[in-house]
N, C-alpha and C positions, 0 to 999 in steps of 0.2 A: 135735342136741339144743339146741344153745347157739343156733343160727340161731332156730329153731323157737319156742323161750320166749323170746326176747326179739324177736319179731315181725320178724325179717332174715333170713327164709328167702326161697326163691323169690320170683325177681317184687319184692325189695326192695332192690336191688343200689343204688340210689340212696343210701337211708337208711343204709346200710351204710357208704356210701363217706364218708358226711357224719361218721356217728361216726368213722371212720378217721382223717377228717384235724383232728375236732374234739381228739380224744387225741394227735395228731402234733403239733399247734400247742402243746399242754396239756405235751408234750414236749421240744418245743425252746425252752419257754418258761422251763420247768425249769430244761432246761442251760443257756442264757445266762444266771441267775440264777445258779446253781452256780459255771460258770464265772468272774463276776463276781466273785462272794463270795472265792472261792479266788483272784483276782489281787490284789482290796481288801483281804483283811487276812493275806497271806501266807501263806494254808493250803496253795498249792502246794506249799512248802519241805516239809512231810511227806510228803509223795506222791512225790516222788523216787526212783527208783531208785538203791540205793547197790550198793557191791560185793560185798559178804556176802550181798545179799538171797538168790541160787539155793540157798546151805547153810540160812539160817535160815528159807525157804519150806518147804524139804522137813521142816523140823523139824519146824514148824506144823501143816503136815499130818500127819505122823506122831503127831501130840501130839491131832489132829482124831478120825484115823482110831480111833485108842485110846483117846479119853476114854469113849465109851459103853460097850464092853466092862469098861473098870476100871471106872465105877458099877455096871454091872449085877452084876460081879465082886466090889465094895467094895473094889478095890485101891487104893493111891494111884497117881496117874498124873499127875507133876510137869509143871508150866508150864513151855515153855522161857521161858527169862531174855529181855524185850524190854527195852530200855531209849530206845526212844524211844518218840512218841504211840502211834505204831501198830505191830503188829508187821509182820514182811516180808511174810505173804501177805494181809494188810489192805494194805499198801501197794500189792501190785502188783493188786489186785482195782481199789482206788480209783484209780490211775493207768489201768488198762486201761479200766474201763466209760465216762469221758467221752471215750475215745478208740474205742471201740467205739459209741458213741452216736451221736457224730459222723458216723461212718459208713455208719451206717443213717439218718439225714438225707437223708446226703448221696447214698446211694443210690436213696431215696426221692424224694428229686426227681429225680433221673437219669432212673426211670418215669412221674414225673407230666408232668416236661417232655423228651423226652427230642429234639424236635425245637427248641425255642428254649436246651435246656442240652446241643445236642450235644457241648461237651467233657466235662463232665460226665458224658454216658454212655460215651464215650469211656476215662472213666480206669478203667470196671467193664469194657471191652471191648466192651460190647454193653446191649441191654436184657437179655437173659436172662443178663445175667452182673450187673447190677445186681440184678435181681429173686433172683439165689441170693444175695448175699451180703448181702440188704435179709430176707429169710427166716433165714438161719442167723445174724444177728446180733441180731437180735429174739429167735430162741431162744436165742442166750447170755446176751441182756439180761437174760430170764425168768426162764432157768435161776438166775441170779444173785440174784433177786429173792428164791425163796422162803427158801432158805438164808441167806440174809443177815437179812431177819423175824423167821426162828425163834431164831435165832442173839439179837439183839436182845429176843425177847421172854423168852429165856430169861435175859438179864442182867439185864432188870429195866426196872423203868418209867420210872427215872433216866434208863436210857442210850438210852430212845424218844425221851423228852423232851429231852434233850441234844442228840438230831440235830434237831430241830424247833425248841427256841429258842437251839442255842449253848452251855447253862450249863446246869452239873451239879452239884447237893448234893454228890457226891462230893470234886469239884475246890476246892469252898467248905473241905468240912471238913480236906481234905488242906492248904489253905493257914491254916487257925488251929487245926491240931493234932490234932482230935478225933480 
């Protein structure tokens, strides 16, 4: 269906391959930005794995897994207590996807060149060990994608805006009181 409507069905393997690596450029254009950003003004320091995080991840999710049943319930279904930016399984989400990113890069070239980057395909073992873990990491990428949107869009249009220019009415009003 998806081939079909947008004219990359049969016989267009070409065009196909163009958009593929027009979105893969679009992609690691991203993350060297990303990356960038997060060495320039110290936003790694959040992303850090600490030693609590495996207790307060499971928490998180327990607090994930239970919020919808307690609104649909109208129970209260308390916040675990974060006290830094992020809570732990925001941390390890954000410490793992530019690390999983990476990866599908870096596998992806593995198949595009895999005779001038034979070590490169060498460290997936092979090309068809490049090509599964250039697949299954793209679907974790995805997977990542949607729930992390809705997640976002259910917080509010501050916190869309916040990841797009850095600064949040929230953090304003938090630092002169209101």
């Amino acid at each position: 269906w998806v081939y079909d409507h947008f004219s990359i069905g049969p016989q267009r393997l070409a065009l196909a391959l163009r958009l593929h690596w027009f979105f893969a450029y679009l992609f690691m254009a991203n993350g060297l930005l990303y990356l960038i950003g997060l060495l320039a003004g110290g936003g790694y320091k959040a992303l850090l794995p600490r030693r609590s995080d495996v207790k307060d991840v499971l928490a998180m999710q327990w607090y994930y897994i239970g919020l919808v049943p307690a609104k649909l319930l109208r129970r209260p279904w308390p916040h675990p207590a974060v006290k830094t930016k992020y809570n732990a399984l925001q941390r390890a989400a954000y410490f793992a996807m530019p690390a999983f990113g990476a990866l599908a890069v870096l596998s992806g070239w593995a198949m595009h060149k895999p005779v001038q980057l034979s070590w490169l395909e060498r460290l997936f073992v092979n090309y068809n060990g490049a090509r599964v873990v250039h697949f299954w990491l793209m679907c974790v990428l995805a997977a990542f994608v949607l729930p992390h949107v809705l997640l976002v869009i259910a917080d509010g249009w501050d916190t869309f805006r916040s990841m797009v220019t850095g600064w949040s009415a929230r953090e304003k009003e938090d630092r002169h009181g209101r």
